[in-house]
C-alpha positions in Angstrom: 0.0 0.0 0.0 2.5 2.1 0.8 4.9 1.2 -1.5 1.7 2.2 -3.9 1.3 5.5 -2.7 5.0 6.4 -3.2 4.7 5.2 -6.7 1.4 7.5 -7.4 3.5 10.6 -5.9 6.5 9.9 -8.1 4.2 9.8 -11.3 2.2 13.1 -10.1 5.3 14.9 -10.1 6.4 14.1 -13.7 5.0 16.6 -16.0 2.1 15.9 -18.2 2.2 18.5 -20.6 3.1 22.1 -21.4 6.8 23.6 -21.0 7.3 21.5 -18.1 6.9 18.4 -19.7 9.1 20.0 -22.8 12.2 20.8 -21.1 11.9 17.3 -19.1 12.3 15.8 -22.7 14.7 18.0 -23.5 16.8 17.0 -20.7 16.0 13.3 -20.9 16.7 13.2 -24.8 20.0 15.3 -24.0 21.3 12.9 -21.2 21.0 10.1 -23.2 22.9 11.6 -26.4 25.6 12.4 -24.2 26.4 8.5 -24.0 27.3 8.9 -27.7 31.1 10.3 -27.0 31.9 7.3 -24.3 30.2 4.9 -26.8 32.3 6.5 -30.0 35.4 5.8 -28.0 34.3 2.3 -27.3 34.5 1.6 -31.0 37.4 3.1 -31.8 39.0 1.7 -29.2 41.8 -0.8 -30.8 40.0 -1.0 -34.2 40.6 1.5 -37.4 36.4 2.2 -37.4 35.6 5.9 -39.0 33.0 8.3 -38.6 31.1 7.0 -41.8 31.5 3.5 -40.2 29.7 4.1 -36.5 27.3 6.6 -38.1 26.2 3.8 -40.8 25.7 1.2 -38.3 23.8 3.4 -36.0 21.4 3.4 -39.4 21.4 0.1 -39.6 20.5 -0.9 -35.9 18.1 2.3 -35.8 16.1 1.9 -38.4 14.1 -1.5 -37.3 13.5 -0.3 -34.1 12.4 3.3 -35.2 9.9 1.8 -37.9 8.4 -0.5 -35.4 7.4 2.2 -32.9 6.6 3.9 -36.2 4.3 1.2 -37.2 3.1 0.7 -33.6 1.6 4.2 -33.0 0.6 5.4 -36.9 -0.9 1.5 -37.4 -2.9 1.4 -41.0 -2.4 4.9 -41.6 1.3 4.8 -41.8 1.4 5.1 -46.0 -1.1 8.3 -45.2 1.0 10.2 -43.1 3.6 9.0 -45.1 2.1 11.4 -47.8 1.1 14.0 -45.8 3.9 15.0 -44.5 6.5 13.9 -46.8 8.3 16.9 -47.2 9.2 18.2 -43.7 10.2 14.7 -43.1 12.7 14.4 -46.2 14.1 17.9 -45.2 14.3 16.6 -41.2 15.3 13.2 -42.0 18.4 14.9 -44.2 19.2 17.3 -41.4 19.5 14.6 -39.0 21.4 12.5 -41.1 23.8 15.4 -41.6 24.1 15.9 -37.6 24.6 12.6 -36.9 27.3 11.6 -39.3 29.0 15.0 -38.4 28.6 14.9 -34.5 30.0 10.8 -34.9 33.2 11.9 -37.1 33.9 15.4 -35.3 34.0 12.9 -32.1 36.8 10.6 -34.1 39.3 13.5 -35.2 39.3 15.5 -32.0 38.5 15.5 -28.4 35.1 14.9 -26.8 35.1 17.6 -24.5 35.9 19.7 -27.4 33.1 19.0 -29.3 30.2 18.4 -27.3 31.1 22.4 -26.1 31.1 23.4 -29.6 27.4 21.5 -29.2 26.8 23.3 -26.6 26.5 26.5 -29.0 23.1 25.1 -29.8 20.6 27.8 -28.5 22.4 30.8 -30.0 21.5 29.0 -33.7 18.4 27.8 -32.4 16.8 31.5 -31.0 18.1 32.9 -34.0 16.5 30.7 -36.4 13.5 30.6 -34.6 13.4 34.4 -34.6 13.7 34.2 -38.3 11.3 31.6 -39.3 8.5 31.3 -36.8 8.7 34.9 -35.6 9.1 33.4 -32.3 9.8 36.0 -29.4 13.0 35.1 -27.6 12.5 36.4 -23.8 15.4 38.7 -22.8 16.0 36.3 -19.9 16.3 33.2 -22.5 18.7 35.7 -24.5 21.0 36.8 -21.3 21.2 33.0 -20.5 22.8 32.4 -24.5 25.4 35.2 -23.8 26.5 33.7 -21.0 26.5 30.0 -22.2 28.5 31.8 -25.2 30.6 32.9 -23.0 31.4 29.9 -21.3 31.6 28.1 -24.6 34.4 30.4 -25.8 36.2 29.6 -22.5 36.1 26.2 -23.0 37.3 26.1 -27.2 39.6 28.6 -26.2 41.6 26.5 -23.7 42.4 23.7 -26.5 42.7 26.7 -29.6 46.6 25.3 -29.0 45.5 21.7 -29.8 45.0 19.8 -32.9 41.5 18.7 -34.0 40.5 22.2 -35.8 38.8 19.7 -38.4 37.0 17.9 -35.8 35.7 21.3 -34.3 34.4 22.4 -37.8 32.6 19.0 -38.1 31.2 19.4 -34.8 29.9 23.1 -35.6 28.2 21.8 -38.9 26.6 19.0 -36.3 25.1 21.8 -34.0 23.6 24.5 -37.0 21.9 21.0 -38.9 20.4 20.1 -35.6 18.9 23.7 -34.4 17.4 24.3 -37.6 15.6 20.8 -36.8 14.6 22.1 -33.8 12.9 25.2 -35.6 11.1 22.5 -38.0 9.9 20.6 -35.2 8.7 23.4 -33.6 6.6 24.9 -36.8 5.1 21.5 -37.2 3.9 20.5 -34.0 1.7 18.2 -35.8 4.2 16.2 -37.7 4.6 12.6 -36.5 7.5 12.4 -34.1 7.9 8.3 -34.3 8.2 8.7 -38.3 10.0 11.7 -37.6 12.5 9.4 -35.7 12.0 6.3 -38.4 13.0 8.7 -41.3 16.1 9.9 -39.9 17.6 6.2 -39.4 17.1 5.4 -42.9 18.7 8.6 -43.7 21.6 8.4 -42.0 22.2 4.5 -43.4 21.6 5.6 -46.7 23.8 8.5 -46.5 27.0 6.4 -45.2 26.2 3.7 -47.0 28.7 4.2 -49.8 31.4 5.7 -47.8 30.9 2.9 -44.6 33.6 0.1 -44.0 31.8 -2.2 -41.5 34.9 -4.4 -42.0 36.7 -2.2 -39.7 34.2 -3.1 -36.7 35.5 -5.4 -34.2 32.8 -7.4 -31.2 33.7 -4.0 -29.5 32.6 -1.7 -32.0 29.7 -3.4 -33.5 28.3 -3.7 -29.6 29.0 0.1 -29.0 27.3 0.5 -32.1 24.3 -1.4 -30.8 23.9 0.6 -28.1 23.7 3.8 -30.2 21.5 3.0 -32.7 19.7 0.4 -31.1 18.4 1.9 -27.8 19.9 5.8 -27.0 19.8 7.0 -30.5 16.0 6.4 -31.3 14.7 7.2 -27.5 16.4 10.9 -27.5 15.5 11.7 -30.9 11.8 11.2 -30.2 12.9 13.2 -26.9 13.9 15.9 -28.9 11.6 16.1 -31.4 8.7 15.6 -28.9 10.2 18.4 -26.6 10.0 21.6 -29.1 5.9 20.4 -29.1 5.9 21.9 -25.7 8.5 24.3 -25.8 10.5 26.6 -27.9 13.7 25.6 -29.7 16.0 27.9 -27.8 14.7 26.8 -24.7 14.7 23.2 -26.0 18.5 23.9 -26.8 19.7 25.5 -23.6 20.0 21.5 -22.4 23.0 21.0 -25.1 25.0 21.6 -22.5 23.7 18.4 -20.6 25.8 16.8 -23.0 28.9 19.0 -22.9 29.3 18.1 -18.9 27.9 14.7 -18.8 29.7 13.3 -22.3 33.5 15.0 -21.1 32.4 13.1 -17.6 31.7 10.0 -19.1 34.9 10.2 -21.5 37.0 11.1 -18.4 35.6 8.3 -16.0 36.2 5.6 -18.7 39.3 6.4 -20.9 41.0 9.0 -18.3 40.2 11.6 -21.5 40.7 14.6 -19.1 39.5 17.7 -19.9 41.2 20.7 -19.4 41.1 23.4 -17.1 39.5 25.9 -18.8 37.0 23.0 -19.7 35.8 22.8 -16.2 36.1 26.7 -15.9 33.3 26.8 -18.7 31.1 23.8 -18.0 30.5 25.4 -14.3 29.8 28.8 -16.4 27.4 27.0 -19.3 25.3 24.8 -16.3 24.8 28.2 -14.3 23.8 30.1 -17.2 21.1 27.2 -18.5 19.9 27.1 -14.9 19.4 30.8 -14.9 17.6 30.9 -18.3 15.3 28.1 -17.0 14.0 29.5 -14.0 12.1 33.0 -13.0 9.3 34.3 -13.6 6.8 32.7 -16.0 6.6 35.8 -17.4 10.4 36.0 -18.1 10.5 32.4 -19.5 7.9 31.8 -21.7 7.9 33.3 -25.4 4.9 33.2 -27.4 4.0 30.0 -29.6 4.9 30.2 -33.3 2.5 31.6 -35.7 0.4 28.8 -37.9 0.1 29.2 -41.4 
């Protein structure tokens, strides 16, 4: 009975809708991602597997289970919405693909802290675009907590400017601008089906590495690690994602990139002794306190307008 009780009070506190329930997505979806750097260095740990490789078998493992949740919720009208939406999903499906494969490589040619705090750039892109497209009011608190994330971002990249790995920074950047203007898409269509959403984007990404994949190069190591990514994290916080800008707006949705940036350079440094710098951990403690501060207030401060419908 009691044990009963407790469980009813847990599930009363989770958020059922509304921005609540957004940014809880948001962060769930973000937390799990954040596996992806540890999972990345998994695979390439004594094997020759590239970018193209991991990103092509995260495809291959993510698009039977994303087409079966597909399936699951759409049912009989799956060719239907199929139709319907077909062209938000090629454009999404692309984007994603593009993110993917870039975030995957960028993690190969430099170091993880490195990149998921170029990630971390994520609602500066997003507001922006959001601004641009939707005509989506930014609140000035929102905006404050982007200039200081930005600030703590440029702390961070600029501690490791005397490093190698300016092509893996690049990638990484291209990886963060495909997946805010995702973000702005999800957000105009609010109606689009986020399980096709997620189902379109795995066959994406295998058919985009398909060519350029090795899957030679995997070892039981990689092809496991693999598993992992696109058989179970990959698919849950993309529907995370996609589900979250539903409830709230993309540079809200965004400000929990930097989930990743701390919990991926924790995750690298607890299992490979990757060690982030000094400035690293100067900037993560700057990018957390500036996402807390843009997450809490006043509603008033925090919540922007919904986009316009056409």
């Amino acid at each position: 009975m009691v044990k009963s009780s407790t469980l009813r009070s847990l599930r009363d506190r989770i958020p059922q809708s509304g921005r609540p329930l957004g940014l809880l997505l948001a962060f769930t979806g973000m937390f799990l991602v954040s596996t992806d750097a540890l999972l990345v260095r998994v695979a390439e740990r004594d094997s020759e597997v590239d970018g193209w490789t991991i990103a092509f078998m995260v495809g291959v493992f993510s698009s039977p289970v994303a087409w079966s949740l597909a399936i699951r919720k759409i049912g009989r009208h799956l060719g239907r919405e199929l139709v319907r939406w077909r062209r938000p999903l090629l454009v999404t499906g692309l984007l994603s693909a593009v993110g993917t494969t870039a975030f995957l490589t960028a993690v190969t040619l430099t170091a993880a802290s490195n990149v998921v705090a170029i990630i971390a750039s994520g609602p500066i892109f997003a507001a922006v675009l959001a601004r641009i497209a939707l005509h989506e009011r930014t609140s000035m608190r929102t905006w404050r907590a982007i200039g200081l994330t930005l600030i703590g971002i440029v702390v961070i990249v600029g501690g490791s400017m005397a490093a190698e790995g300016i092509a893996g920074d690049l990638v990484a950047l291209l990886a963060i601008m495909s997946f805010a203007v995702n973000l702005v898409i999800w957000r105009r269509y609010p109606e689009l089906p986020r399980t096709l959403v997620v189902a379109v984007a795995a066959t994406c990404i295998f058919l985009m590495t398909v060519v350029p994949a090795d899957p030679s190069l995997l070892d039981r190591r990689a092809l496991l690690a693999t598993l992992a990514m696109g058989g179970l994290f990959g698919p849950i916080a993309r529907l995370c994602m996609s589900t979250a800008t539903r409830h709230a707006p993309p540079a809200e949705v965004s400000l929990f990139t930097p989930v990743e940036t701390v919990a991926a350079s924790l995750w690298v440094w607890l299992w490979f002794d990757e060690v982030p710098a000094t400035p690293t951990f100067i900037g993560g403690v700057i990018v957390v306190a500036s996402v807390f501060y843009g997450l809490t207030g006043p509603a008033r401060e925090v919540d922007p307008q919904p986009p316009r419908q056409a």
